[in-house]
Each structure stands twice: as C-alpha cells, then as structure tokens.
ROPA-744882 format. One record per residue (C-alpha): residue number from 1; residue in three letters; x, y, z negated. Coordinates in steps of 0.1 Angstrom, whole numbers, plus 5000, padded with zeros to 4 digits. Example, Ala and Ser with C-alpha at 12.3 -4.5 7.8 and 13.67 -1.06 7.14 Angstrom:
% ROPA-744882
+-----+------+------+------+------+
! pos ! code !    u !    v !    w !
+-----+------+------+------+------+
!   1 !  ALA ! 5123 ! 4955 ! 4922 !
!   2 !  SER ! 5137 ! 4989 ! 4929 !
+-----+------+------+------+------+
This chain:
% ROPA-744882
+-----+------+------+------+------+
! pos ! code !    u !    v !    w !
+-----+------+------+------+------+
!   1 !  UNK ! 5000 ! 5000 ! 5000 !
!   2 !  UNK ! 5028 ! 5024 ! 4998 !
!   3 !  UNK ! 5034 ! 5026 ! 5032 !
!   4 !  UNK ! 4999 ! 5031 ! 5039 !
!   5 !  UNK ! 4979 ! 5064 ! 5042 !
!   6 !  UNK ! 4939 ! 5064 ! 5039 !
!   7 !  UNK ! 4925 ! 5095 ! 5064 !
!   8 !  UNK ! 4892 ! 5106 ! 5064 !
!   9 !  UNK ! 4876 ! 5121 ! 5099 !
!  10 !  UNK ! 4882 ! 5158 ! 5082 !
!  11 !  UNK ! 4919 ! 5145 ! 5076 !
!  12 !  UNK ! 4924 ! 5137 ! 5119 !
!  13 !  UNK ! 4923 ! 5158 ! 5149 !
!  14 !  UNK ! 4894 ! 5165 ! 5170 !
!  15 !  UNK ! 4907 ! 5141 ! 5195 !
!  16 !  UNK ! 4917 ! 5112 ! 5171 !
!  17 !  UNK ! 4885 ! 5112 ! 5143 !
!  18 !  UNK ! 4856 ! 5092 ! 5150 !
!  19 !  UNK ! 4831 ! 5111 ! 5126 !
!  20 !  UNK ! 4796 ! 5104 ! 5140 !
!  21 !  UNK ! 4809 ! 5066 ! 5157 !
!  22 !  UNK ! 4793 ! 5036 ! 5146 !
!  23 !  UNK ! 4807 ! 5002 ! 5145 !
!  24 !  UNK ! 4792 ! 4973 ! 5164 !
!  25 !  UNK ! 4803 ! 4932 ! 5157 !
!  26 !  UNK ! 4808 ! 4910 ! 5183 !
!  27 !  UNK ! 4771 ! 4901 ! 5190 !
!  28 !  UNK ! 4761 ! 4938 ! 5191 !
!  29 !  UNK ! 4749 ! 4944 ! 5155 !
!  30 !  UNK ! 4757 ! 4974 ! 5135 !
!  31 !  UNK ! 4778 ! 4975 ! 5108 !
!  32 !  UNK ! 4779 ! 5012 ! 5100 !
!  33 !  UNK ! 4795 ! 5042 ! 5104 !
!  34 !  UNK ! 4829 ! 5052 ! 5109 !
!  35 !  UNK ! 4840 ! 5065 ! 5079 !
!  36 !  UNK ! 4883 ! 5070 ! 5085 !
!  37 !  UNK ! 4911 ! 5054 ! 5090 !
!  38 !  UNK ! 4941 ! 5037 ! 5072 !
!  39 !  UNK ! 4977 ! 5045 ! 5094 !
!  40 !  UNK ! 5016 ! 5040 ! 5088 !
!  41 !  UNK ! 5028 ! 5061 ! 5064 !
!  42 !  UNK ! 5061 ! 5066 ! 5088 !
!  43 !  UNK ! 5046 ! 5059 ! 5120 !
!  44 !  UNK ! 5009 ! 5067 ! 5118 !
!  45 !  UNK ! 4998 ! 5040 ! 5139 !
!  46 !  UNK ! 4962 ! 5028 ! 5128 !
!  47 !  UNK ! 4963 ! 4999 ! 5108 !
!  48 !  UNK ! 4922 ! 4997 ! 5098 !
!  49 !  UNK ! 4892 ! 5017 ! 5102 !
!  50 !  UNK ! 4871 ! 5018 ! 5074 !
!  51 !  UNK ! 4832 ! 5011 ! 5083 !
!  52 !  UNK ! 4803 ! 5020 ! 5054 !
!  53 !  UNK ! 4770 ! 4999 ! 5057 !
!  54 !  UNK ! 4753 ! 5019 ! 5029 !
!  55 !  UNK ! 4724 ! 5043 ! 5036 !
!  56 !  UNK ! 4722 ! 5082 ! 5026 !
!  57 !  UNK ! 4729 ! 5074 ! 4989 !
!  58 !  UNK ! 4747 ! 5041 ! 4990 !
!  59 !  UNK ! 4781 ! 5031 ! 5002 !
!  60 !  UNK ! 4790 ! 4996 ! 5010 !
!  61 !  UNK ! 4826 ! 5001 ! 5023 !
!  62 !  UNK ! 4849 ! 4975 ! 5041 !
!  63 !  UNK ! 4880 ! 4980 ! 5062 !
!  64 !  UNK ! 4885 ! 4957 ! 5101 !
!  65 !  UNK ! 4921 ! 4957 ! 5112 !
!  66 !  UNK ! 4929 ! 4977 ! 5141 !
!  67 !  UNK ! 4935 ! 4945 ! 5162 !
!  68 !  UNK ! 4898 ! 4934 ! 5163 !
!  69 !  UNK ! 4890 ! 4967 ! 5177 !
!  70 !  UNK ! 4880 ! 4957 ! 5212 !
!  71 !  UNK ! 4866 ! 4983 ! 5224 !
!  72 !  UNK ! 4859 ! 5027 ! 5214 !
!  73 !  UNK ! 4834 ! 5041 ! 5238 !
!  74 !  UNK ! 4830 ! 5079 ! 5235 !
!  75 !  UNK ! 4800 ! 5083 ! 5253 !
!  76 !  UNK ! 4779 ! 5064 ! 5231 !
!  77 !  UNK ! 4805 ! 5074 ! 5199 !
!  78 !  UNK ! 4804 ! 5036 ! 5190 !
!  79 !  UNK ! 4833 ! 5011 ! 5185 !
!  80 !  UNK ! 4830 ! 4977 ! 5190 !
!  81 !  UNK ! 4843 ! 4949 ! 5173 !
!  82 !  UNK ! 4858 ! 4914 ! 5190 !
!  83 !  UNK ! 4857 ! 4888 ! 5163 !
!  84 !  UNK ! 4842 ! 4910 ! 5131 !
!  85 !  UNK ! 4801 ! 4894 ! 5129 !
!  86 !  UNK ! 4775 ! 4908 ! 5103 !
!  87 !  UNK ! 4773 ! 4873 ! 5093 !
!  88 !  UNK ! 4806 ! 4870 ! 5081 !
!  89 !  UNK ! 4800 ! 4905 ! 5059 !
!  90 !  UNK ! 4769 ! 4890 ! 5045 !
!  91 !  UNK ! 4786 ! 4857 ! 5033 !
!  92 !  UNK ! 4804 ! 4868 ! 5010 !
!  93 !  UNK ! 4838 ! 4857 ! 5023 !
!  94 !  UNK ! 4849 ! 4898 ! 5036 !
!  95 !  UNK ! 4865 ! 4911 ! 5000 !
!  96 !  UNK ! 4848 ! 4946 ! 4996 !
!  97 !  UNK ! 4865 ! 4977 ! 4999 !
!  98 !  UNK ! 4871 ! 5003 ! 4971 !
!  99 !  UNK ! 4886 ! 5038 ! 4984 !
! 100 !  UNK ! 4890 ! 5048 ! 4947 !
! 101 !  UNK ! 4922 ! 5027 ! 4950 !
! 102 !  UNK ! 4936 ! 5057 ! 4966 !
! 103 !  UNK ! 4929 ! 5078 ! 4939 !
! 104 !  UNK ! 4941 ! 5059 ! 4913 !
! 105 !  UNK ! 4971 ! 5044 ! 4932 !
! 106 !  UNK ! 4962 ! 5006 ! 4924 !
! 107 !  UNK ! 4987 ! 4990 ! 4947 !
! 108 !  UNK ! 4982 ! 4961 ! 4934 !
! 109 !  UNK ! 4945 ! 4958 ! 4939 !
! 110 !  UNK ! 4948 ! 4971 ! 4979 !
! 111 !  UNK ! 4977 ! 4945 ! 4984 !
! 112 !  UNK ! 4948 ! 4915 ! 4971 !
! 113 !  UNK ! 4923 ! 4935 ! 4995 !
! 114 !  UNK ! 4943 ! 4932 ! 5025 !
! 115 !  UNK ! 4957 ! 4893 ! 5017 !
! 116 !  UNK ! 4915 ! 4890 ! 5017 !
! 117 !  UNK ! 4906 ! 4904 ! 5047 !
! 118 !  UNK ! 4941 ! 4884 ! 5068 !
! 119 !  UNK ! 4922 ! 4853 ! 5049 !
! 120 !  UNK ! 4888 ! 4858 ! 5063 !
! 121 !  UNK ! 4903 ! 4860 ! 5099 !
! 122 !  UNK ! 4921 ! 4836 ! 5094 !
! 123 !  UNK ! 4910 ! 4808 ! 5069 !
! 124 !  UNK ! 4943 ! 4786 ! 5073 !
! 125 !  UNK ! 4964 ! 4813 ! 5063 !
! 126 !  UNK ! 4974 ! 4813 ! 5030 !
! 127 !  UNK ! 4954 ! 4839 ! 5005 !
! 128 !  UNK ! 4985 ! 4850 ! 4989 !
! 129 !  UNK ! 5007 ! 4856 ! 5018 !
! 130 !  UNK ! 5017 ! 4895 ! 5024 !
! 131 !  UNK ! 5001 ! 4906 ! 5056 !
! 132 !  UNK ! 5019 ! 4911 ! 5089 !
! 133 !  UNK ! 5013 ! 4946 ! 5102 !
! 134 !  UNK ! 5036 ! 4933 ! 5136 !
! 135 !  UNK ! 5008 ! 4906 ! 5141 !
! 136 !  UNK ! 4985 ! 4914 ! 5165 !
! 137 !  UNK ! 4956 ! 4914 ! 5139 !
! 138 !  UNK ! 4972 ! 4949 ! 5133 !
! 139 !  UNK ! 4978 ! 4964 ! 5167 !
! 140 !  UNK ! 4957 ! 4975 ! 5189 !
! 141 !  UNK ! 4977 ! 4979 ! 5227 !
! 142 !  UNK ! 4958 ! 4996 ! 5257 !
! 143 !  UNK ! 4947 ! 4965 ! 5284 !
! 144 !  UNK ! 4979 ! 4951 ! 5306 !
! 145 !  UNK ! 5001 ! 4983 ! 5289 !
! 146 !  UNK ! 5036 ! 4978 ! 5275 !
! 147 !  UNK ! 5051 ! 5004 ! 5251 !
! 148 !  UNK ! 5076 ! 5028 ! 5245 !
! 149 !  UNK ! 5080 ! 5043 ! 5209 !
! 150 !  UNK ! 5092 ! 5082 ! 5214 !
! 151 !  UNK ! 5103 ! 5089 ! 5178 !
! 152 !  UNK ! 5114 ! 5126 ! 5159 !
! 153 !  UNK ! 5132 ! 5135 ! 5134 !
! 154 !  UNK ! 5110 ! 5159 ! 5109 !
! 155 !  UNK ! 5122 ! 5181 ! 5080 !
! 156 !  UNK ! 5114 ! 5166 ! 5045 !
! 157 !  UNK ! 5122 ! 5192 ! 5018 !
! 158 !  UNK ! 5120 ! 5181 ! 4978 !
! 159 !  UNK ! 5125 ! 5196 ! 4947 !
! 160 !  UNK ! 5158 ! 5184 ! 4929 !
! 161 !  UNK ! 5162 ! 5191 ! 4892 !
! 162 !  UNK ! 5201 ! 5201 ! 4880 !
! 163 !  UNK ! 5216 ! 5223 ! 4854 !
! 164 !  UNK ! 5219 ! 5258 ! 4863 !
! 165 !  UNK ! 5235 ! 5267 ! 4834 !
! 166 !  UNK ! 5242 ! 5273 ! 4798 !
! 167 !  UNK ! 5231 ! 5301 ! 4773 !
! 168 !  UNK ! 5249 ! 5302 ! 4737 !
! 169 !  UNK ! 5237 ! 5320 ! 4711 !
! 170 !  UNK ! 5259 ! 5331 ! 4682 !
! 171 !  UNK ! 5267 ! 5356 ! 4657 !
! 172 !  UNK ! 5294 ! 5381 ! 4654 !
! 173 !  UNK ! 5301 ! 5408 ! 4627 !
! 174 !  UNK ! 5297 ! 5450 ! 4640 !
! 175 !  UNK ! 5307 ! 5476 ! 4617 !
! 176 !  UNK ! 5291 ! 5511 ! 4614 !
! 177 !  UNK ! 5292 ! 5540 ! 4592 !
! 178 !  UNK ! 5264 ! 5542 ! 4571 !
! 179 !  UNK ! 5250 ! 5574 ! 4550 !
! 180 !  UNK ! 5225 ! 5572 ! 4521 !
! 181 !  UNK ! 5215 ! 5600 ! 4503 !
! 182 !  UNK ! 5211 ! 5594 ! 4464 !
! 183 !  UNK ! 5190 ! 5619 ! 4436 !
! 184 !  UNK ! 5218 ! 5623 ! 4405 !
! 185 !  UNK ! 5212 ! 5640 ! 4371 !
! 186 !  UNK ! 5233 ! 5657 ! 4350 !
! 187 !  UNK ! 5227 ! 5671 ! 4314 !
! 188 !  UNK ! 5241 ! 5707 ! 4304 !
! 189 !  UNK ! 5237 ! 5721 ! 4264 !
! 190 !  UNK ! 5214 ! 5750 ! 4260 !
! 191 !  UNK ! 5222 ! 5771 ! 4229 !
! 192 !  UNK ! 5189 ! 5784 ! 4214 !
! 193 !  UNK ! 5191 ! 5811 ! 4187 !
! 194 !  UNK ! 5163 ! 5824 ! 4161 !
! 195 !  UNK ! 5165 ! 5852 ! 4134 !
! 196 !  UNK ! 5174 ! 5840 ! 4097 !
! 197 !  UNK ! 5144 ! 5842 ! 4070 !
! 198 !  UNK ! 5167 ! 5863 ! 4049 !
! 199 !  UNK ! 5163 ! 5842 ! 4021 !
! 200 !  UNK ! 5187 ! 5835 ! 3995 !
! 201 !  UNK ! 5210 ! 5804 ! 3994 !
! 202 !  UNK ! 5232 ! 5786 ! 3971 !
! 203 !  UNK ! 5259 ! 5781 ! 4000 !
! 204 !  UNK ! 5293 ! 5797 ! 3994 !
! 205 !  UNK ! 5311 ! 5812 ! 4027 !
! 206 !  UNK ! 5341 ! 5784 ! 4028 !
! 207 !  UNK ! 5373 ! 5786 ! 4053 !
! 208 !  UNK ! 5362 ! 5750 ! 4061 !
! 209 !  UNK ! 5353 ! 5748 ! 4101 !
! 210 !  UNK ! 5321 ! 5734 ! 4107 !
! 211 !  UNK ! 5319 ! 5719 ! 4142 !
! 212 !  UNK ! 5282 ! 5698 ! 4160 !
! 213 !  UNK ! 5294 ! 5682 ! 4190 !
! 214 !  UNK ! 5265 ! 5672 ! 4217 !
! 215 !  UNK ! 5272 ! 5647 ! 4238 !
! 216 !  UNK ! 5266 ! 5657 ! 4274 !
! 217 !  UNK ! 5256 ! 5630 ! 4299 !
! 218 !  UNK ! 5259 ! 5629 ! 4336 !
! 219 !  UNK ! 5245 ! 5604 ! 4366 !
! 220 !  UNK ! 5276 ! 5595 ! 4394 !
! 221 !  UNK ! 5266 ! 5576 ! 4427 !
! 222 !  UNK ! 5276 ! 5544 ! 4430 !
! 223 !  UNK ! 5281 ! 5519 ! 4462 !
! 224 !  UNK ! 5269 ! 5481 ! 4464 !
! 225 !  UNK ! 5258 ! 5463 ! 4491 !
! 226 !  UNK ! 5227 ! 5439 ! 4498 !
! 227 !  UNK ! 5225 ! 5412 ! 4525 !
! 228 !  UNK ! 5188 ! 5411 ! 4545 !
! 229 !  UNK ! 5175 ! 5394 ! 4569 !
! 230 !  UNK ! 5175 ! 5417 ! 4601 !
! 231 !  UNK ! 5157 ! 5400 ! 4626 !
! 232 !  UNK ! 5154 ! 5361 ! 4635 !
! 233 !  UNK ! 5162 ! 5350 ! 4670 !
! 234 !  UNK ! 5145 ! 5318 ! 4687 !
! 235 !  UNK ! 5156 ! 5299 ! 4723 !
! 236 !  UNK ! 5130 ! 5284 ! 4747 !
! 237 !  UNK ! 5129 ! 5276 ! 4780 !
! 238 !  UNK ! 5102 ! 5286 ! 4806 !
! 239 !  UNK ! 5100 ! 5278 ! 4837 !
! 240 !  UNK ! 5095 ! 5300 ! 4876 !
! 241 !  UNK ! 5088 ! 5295 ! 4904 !
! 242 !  UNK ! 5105 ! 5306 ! 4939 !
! 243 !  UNK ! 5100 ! 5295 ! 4976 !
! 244 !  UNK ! 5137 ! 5290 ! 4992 !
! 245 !  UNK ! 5137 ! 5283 ! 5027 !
! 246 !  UNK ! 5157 ! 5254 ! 5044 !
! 247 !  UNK ! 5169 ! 5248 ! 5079 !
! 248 !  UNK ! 5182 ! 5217 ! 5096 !
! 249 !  UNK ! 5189 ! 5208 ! 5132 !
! 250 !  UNK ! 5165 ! 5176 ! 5139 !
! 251 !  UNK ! 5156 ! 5152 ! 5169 !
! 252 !  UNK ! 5133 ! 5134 ! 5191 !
! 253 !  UNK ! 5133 ! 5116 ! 5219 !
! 254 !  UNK ! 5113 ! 5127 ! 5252 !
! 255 !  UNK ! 5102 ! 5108 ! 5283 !
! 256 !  UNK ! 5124 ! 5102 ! 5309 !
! 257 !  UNK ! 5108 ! 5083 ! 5338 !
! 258 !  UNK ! 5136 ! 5072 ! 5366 !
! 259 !  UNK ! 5125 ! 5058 ! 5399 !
! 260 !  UNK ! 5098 ! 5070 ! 5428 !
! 261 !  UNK ! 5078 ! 5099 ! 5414 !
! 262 !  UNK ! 5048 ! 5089 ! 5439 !
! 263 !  UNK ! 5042 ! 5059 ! 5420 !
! 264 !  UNK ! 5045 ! 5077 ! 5385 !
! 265 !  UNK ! 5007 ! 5094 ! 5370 !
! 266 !  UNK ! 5004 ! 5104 ! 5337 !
! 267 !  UNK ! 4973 ! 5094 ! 5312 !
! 268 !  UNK ! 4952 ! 5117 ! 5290 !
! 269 !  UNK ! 4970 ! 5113 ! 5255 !
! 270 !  UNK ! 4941 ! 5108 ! 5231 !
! 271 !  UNK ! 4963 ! 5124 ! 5204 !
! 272 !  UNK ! 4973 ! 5158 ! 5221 !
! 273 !  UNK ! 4952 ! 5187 ! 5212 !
! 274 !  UNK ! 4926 ! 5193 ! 5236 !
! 275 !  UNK ! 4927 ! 5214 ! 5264 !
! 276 !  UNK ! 4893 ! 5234 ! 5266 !
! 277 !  UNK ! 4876 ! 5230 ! 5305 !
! 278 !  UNK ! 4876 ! 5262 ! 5314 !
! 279 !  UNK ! 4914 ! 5263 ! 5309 !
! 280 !  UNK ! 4917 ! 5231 ! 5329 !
! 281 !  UNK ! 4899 ! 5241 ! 5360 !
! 282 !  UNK ! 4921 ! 5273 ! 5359 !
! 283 !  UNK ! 4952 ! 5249 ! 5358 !
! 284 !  UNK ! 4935 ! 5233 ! 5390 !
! 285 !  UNK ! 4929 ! 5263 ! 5406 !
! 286 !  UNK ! 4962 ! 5274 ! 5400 !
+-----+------+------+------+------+
C-alpha cells in the first residue's frame, strides 16, 4: 500500500476522471459508479478503479484491477468489465473495500484487501501471496500496442532538521558607581538662662570649679551592601517559519521516432490537457 495512491475524480484531470461513468460486468449488468482510481505512487499507472454499488445514502465500495477493464466508452460514460460478474460480488467471495484505510494508513489491512481480490480472480492462487502489479491482472495495454516508458526527473524538496547553533547564557560581574542619599542628625547644647528668686542660701562662694558636662551625640553615614535578586532570566525555544527556494537541473526523456515519417501518425493522448475545438479548427485552418 505504500506505493499506492487512492484519487478521487476531483483529484484527476478532466481528460483522465471518470466522474459520472458507470461500470458494467461482463454480461452487461451494472455495478455502479465510478468512484476514482488507485495508481503507482512513482509511475501513476492505474492499478484499480474503485466502483460504489450503494444508492444516494449508501456506499458499497469494491476495487476491479485495471486488467479486467476491457473496455471505457466515452459516449455512453460507461466502462466495461471482461471477467468481473455481479454474481461474483453478490457471493460473497469479492472482500469489500474500505477507503477509510487511506485515512488511517492501515497497510496492513489494504495489503489482505488486495491478496483477496488476486484470490477471487484467481481461486488457485494462494490467498496469502503479495500481488503482482507486472501481471496482466494489473495492466491494462491499448489493443495490438507495444510500449515505450518516457520517464522525468521531478524536483522533490524536504525539510531536514540540523543544529543551527548554540546560545549560552551566563553571568558576569559590571561595576558602577552608585550614590545614595542618607538623612543624618546631629545634637548641639542650647544654654537656657532664667533670673534668680533672690532668695537667701546657705551656699558659701568656694574657689572650687564646678563643671556639668552634656554629652553631645551625632548620626555619621555608613556603607553596607545587600544582595537582590534583579531579574530572572528563562531559555525556550520557538519555532518560524521561512519559504527557501531550491533549484536543480533535472531530466526526461522525449520521443524520438527514426524511420519513414509517412508511415509515422500520432494518437490523441488521453492524459494531455485538452485542447478546446475552437482552438483546434484554428490549428487546421492554419
């Protein structure tokens, strides 16, 4: 399953979808309706179309190899199966089809899907054998035609992750002068004098010196220092986005037909774009 894409009609080009197409068995009975088809991952050949038998609000999906694909008639927008029969759906023995398996990438479960389907076209095969996508149960080449693979090279860009880089983050020790400014008080003596009662006392006028000392007290700055926390500092990652454009030099390999030219014509490719018909007469004209 992982080389396998699943493409709705929306997913193809005009020319390639086969949204309103109806499948037909090999007696003429309808199966359904187109509803996409399963290609190589690398080479986008068709490996299944995928047919739904439900009604407007059923599905009942199932896939047919590309081989059994006998014939796609665009008038009547109907494909037509060779050995496919509505019998053989209503049996029991065609393994039904989940597309959720995309969705939910359940290899696994596709892989037992498609050893079921090889099984019912082939009953002698054994059910657990991988399928052959070379077998011509799987390809589906144009009536007497032989083939000639034209391959390109295509630009395929990816993301890869890798280190850019490295951020430390440290510490380191700045110095600056710093000024505070600080209030200091200082005491001074203030001599307060009041008149005498002029009353009579016992004390004698001595040469003895009598002295009152005042202590006077004063505030001086002093320095200290007090660690803080400042500021706390966190690392994180986050990511961005950019577009970068890339350019390479790649290949392919074109047509080159050798021989009589008069004996050479060229076939309507069903997978180039189409030409509208006003645009092609004006080619003619021209």
């Amino acid at each position: 399953m992982t080389h396998l894409i699943n493409l709705s009609n929306q997913d193809l080009d005009a020319e390639a979808n086969l949204a309103g197409y109806d499948g037909y068995d090999a007696h003429g009975d309808k199966l359904g309706s187109i509803d996409g088809v399963i290609v190589d991952g690398d080479s986008l050949e068709p490996r299944y179309v995928v047919v739904d038998s439900g009604g407007w609000f059923t599905s009942k999906q199932f896939v047919v190899p590309a081989g059994d694909i006998r014939e796609i008639n665009d008038d009547d927008q109907r494909v037509y199966f060779r050995r496919l029969t509505k019998s053989t759906l209503e049996s029991g023995v065609y393994p039904r089809y989940d597309e959720h398996w995309w969705d939910t990438n359940a290899h696994a479960e596709f892989d037992r899907y498609e050893q079921g389907v090889a099984h019912a076209y082939q009953p002698d095969r054994p059910a657990s054998d991988h399928v052959d996508y070379t077998s011509d149960l799987y390809q589906r080449p144009a009536a007497g035609a032989q083939r000639l693979q034209l391959l390109e090279e295509r630009l395929r860009a990816v993301a890869q992750r890798e280190q850019a880089g490295t951020v430390r983050l440290g510490k380191r020790i700045t110095e600056r002068e710093e000024t505070v400014e600080v209030p200091l008080r200082q005491e001074r003596v203030v001599i307060e004098r009041q008149p005498g009662s002029g009353e009579v006392t016992d004390a004698a006028i001595t040469e003895t010196t009598e002295t009152v000392e005042v202590p006077v007290m004063k505030e001086r700055a002093v320095v200290d220092k007090e660690t803080v926390v400042r500021e706390t500092v966190a690392a994180r990652t986050e990511t961005t986005e950019r577009t970068e454009r890339v350019q390479d030099t790649v290949r392919r390999e074109e047509l080159d037909v050798a021989g009589d030219g008069n004996g050479v014509t060229e076939g309507e490719n069903r997978n180039a774009p189409r030409t509208p018909d006003s645009e092609r007469e004006q080619s003619r004209r021209g």
